[in-house]
Residue frames relative to the residue before (quaternion, step in Angstrom):
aa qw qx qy qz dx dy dz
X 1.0000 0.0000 0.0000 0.0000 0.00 0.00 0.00
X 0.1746 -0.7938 0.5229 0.2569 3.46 -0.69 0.99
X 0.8344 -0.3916 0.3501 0.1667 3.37 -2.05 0.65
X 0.2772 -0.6850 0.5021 0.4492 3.43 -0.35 0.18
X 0.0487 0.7437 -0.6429 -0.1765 3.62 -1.49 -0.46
X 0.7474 -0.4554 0.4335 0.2148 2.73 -1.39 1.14
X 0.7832 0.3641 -0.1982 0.4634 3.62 0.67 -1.46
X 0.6426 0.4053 -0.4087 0.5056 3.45 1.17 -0.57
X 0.4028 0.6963 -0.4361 0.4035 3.80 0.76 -0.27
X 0.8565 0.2842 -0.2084 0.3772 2.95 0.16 -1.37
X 0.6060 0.5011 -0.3856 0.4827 3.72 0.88 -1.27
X 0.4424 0.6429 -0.4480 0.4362 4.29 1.12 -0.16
X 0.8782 0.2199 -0.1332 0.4032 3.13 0.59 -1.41
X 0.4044 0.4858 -0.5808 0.5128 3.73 1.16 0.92
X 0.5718 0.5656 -0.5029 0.3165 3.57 0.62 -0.38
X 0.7485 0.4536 -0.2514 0.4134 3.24 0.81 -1.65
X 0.7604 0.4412 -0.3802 0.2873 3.31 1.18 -0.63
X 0.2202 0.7314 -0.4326 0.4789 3.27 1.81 0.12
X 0.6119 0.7167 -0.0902 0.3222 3.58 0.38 -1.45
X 0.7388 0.2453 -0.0793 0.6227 2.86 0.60 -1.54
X 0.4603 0.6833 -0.4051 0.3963 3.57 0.66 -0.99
X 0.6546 0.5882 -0.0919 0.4659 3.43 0.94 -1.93
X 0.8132 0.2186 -0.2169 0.4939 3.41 0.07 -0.92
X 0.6331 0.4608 -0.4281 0.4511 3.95 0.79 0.02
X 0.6327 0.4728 -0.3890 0.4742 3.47 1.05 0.05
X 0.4782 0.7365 -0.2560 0.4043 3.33 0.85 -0.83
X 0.7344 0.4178 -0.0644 0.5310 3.18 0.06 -2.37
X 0.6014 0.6225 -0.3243 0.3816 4.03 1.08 -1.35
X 0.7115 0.5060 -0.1405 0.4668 3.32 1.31 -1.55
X 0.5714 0.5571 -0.4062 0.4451 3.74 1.07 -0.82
X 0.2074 -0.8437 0.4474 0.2121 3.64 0.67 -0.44
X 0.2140 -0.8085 0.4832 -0.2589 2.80 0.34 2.16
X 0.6207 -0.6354 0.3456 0.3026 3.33 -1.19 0.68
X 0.3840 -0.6499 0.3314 0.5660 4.17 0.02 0.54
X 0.4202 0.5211 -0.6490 0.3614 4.22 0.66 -0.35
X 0.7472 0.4501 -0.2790 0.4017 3.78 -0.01 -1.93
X 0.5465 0.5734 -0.4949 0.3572 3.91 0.87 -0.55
X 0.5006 0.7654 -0.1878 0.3581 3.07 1.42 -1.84
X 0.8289 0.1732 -0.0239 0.5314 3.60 0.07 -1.30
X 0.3922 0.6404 -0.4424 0.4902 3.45 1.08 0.38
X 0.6547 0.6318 -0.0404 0.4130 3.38 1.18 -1.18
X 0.5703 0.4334 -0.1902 0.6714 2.85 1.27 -1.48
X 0.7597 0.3649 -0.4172 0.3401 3.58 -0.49 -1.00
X 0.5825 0.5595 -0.4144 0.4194 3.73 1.05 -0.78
X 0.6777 0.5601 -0.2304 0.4170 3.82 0.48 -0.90
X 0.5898 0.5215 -0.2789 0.5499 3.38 1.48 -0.98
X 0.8031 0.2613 -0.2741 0.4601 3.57 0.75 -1.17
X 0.5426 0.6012 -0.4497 0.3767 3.53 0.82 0.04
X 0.6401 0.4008 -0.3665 0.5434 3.91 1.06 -0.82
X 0.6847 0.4138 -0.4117 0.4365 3.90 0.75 -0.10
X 0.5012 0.4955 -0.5017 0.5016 3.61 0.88 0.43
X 0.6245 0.5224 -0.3683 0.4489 3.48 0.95 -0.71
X 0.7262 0.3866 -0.3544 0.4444 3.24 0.24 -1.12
X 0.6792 0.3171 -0.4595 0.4765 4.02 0.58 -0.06
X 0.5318 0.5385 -0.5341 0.3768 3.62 0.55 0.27
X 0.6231 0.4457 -0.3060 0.5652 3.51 0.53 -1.18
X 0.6967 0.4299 -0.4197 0.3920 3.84 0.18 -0.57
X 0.5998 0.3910 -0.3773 0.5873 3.69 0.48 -0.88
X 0.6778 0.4907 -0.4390 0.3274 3.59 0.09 -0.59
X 0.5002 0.6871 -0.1966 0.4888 3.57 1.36 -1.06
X 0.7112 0.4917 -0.1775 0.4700 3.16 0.30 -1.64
X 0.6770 0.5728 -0.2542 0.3859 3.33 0.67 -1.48
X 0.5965 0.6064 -0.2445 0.4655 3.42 0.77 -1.67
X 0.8953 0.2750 -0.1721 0.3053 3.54 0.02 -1.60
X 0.4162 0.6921 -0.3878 0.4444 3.51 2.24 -0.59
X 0.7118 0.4988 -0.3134 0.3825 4.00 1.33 -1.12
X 0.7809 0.2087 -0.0262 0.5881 3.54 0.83 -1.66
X 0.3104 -0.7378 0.5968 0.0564 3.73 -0.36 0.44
X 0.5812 0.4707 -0.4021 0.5281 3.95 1.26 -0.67
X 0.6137 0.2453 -0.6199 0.4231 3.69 -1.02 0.00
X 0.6919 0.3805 -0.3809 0.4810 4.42 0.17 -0.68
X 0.6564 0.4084 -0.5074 0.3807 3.52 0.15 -0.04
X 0.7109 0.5028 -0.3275 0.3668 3.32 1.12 -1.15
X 0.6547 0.5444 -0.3073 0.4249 3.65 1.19 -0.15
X 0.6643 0.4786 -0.2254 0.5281 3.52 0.90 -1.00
X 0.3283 -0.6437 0.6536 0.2251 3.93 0.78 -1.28
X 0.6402 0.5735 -0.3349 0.3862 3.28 0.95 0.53
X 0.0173 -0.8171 0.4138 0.4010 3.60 0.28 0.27
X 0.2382 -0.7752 0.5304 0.2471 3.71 -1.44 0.10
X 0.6126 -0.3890 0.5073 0.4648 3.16 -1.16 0.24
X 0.6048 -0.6030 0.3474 0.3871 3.45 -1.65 0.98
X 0.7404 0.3673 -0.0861 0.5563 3.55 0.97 -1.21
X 0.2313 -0.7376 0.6273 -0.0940 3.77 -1.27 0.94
X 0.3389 -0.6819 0.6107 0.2171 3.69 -0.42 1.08
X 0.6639 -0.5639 0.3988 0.2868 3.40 -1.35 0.89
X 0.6004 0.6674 -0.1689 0.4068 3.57 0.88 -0.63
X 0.7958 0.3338 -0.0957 0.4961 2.82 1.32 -1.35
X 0.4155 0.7026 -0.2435 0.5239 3.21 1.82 -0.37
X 0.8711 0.2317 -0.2337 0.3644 3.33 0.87 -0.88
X 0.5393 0.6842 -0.3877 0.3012 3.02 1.68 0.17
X 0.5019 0.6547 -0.2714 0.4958 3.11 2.18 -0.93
X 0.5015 0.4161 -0.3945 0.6479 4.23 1.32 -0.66
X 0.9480 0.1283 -0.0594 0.2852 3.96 -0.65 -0.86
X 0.4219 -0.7131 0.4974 0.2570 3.66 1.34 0.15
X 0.6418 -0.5290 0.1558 0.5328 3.71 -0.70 -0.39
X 0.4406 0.6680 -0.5055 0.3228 3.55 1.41 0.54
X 0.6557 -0.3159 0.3898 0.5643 3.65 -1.49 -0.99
X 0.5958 -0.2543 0.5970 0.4732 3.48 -1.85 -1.01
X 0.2844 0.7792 -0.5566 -0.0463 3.22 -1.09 0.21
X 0.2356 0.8242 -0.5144 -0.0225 3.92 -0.64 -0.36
X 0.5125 -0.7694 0.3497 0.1519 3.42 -0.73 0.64
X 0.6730 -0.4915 -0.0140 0.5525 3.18 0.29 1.48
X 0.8286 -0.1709 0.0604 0.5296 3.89 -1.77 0.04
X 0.6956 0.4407 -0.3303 0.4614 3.73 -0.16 -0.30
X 0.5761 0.5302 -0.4231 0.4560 3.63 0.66 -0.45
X 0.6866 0.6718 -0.2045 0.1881 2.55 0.72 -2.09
X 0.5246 0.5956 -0.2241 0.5656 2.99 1.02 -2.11
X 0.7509 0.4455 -0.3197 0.3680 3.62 -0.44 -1.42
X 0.7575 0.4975 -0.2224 0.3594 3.65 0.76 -0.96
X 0.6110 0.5148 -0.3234 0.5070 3.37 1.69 -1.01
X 0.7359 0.4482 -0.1986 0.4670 3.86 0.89 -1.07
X 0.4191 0.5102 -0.5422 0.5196 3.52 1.27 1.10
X 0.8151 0.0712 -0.1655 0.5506 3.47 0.98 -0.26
X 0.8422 0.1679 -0.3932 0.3285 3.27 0.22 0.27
X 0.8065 -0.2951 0.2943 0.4194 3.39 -1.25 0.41
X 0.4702 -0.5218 0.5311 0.4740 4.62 -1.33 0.71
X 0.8399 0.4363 -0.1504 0.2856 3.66 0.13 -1.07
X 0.3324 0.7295 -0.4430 0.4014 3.35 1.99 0.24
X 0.4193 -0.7129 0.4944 0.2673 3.94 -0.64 1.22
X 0.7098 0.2517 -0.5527 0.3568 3.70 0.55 0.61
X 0.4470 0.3853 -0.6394 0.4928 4.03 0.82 0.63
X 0.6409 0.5268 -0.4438 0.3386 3.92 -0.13 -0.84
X 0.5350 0.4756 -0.3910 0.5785 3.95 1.24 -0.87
X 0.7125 0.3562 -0.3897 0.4622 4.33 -0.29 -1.47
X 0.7183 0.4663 -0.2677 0.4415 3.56 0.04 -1.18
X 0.4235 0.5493 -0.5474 0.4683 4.00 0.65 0.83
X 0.3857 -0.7061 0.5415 0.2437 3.13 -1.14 0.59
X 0.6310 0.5259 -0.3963 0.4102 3.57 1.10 -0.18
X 0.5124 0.5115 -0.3739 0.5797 3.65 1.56 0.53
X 0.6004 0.6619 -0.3894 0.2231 3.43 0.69 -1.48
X 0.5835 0.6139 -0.2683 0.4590 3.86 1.09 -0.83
X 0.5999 0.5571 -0.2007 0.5381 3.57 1.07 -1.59
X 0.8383 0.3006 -0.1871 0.4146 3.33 -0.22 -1.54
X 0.6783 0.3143 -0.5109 0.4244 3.82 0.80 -0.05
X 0.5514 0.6006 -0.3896 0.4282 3.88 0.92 -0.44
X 0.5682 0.5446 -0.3522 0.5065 3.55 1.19 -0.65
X 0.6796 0.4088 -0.1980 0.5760 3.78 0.22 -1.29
X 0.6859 0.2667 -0.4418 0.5130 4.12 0.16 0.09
X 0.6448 0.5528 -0.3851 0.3611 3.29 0.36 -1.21
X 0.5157 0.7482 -0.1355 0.3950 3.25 1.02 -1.14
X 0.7348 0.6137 0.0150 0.2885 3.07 0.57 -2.07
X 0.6929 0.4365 -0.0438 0.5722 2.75 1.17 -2.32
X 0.7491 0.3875 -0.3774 0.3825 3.48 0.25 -0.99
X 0.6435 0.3946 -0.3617 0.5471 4.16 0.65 -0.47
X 0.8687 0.1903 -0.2060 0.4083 3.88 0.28 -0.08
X 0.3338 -0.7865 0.5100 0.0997 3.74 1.42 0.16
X 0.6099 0.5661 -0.4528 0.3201 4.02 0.89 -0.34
X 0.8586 -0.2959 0.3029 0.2891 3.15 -1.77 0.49
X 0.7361 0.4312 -0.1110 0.5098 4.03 1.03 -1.23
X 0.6080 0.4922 -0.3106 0.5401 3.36 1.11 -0.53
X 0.5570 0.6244 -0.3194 0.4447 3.42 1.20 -1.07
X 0.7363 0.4108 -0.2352 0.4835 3.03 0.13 -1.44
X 0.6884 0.4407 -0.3809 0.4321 3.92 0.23 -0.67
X 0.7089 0.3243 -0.3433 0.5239 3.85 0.76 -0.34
X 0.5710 0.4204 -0.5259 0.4696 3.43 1.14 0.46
X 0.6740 0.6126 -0.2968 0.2870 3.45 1.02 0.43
X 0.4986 0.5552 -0.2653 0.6105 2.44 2.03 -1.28
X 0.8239 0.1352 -0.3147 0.4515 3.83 -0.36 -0.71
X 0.5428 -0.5449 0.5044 0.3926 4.33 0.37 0.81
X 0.5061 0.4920 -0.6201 0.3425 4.15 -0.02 0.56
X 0.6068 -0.4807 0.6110 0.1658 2.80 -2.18 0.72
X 0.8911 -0.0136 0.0083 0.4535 3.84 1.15 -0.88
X 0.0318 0.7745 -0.6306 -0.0379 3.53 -0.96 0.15
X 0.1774 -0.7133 0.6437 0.2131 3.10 -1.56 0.12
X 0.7186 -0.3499 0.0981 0.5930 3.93 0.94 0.74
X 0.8837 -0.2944 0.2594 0.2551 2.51 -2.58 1.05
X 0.7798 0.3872 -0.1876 0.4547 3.69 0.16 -1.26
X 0.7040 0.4590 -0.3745 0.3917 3.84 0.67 -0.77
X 0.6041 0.4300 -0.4339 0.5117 3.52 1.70 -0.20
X 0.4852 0.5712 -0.4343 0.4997 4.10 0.71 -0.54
X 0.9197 0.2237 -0.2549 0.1978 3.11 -0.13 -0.82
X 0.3620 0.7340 -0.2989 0.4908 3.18 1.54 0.73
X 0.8535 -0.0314 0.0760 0.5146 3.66 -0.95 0.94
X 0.6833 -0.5075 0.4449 0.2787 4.29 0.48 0.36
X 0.3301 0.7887 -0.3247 0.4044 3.23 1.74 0.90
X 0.4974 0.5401 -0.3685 0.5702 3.19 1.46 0.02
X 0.6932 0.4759 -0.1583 0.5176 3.12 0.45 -1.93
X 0.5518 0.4503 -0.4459 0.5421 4.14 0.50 -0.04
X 0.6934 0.5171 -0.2906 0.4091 3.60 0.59 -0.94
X 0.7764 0.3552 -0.2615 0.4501 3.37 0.75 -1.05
X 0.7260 0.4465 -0.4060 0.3295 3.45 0.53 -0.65
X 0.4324 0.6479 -0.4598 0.4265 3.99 1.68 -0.40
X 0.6463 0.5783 -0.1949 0.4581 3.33 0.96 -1.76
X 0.6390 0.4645 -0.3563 0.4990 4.10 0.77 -0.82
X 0.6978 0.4973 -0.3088 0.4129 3.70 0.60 -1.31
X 0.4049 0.6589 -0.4302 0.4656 3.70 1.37 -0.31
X 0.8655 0.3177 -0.0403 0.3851 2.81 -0.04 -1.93
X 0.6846 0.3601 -0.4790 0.4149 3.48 1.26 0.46
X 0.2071 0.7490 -0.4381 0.4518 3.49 1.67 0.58
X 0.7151 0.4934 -0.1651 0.4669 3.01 0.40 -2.20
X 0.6083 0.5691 -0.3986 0.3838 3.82 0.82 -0.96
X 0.7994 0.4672 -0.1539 0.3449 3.52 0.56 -1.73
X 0.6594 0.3760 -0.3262 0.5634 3.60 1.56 -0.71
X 0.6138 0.3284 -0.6121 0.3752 4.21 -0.04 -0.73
X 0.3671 -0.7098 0.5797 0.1594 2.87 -1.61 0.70
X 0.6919 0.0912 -0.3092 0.6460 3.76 0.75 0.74
């Protein structure tokens, strides 16, 4: 079974975003109706924060599968130096998923196990992401649950008074395409610092 890696993590998730990139242009070009444009959007935003969340996870995994000390020093537990992926991720998500609630979670979730100066908190914890990654997690939010709280939080994340959903803001003025390429330059960050 191979290892995760950070580097293979990441050059994964230009693929998918490549992908997604691909099929909103496409579907954009078939001229579709603006409702179907609409939820086109949505579904793109939905699958675009779930590439993230398996980047940061493999990236996670990786990290703690190499150095085990920032998780011993939190838990009080010692570990063995190395950790099978599997087990790595049960120790990040128990028998649930990954999760964390937008940039501040995040941060909060990565520095339970890994180390302040570990190059994938130093990458989230940039302010030239901080915009992206909370617009990502609402956008995100609103379009898979549509409820009243999500609302309000992506009326927070992007400073409006109104909206009527995830996709009718994406698909407006190259607002997707702002999202993805912030979200690529991450993940070619993420490329140049993991070191395997």
């Amino acid at each position: 079974m191979r290892k995760k890696s950070g580097k293979k993590a990441a050059v994964a998730f230009k693929t998918a975003v490549e992908n997604i990139a691909g099929f909103i242009q496409a579907t954009r070009d078939a001229g579709i109706a603006e409702t179907h444009k609409t939820w086109m959007f949505d579904y793109g935003i939905i699958r675009l924060y779930r590439e993230f969340e398996n980047l940061i996870l493999s990236c996670l995994i990786a990290a703690i599968n190499n150095d085990t000390t920032q998780l011993s020093k939190t838990t009080d537990v010692t570990f063995p130096k190395h950790l099978n992926d599997e087990v790595c991720e049960f120790i990040i998500a128990g028998n649930g998923y990954f999760d964390f609630k937008g940039r501040d979670g995040l941060i909060k979730t990565l520095k339970d196990f890994l180390p302040n100066d570990h190059y994938l908190v130093t990458i989230i914890r940039k302010d030239a992401y901080r915009d992206t990654i909370e617009r990502l997690c609402a956008l995100r939010n609103f379009a898979a649950h549509d409820s009243r709280q999500s609302k309000q939080r992506l009326l927070n994340a992007l400073e409006m008074e109104r909206i009527s959903s995830s996709g009718a803001w994406l698909k407006v003025q190259g607002r997707m395409t702002r999202v993805i390429t912030s979200l690529t330059q991450l993940s070619d960050e993420i490329d140049q610092q993991a070191p395997y």
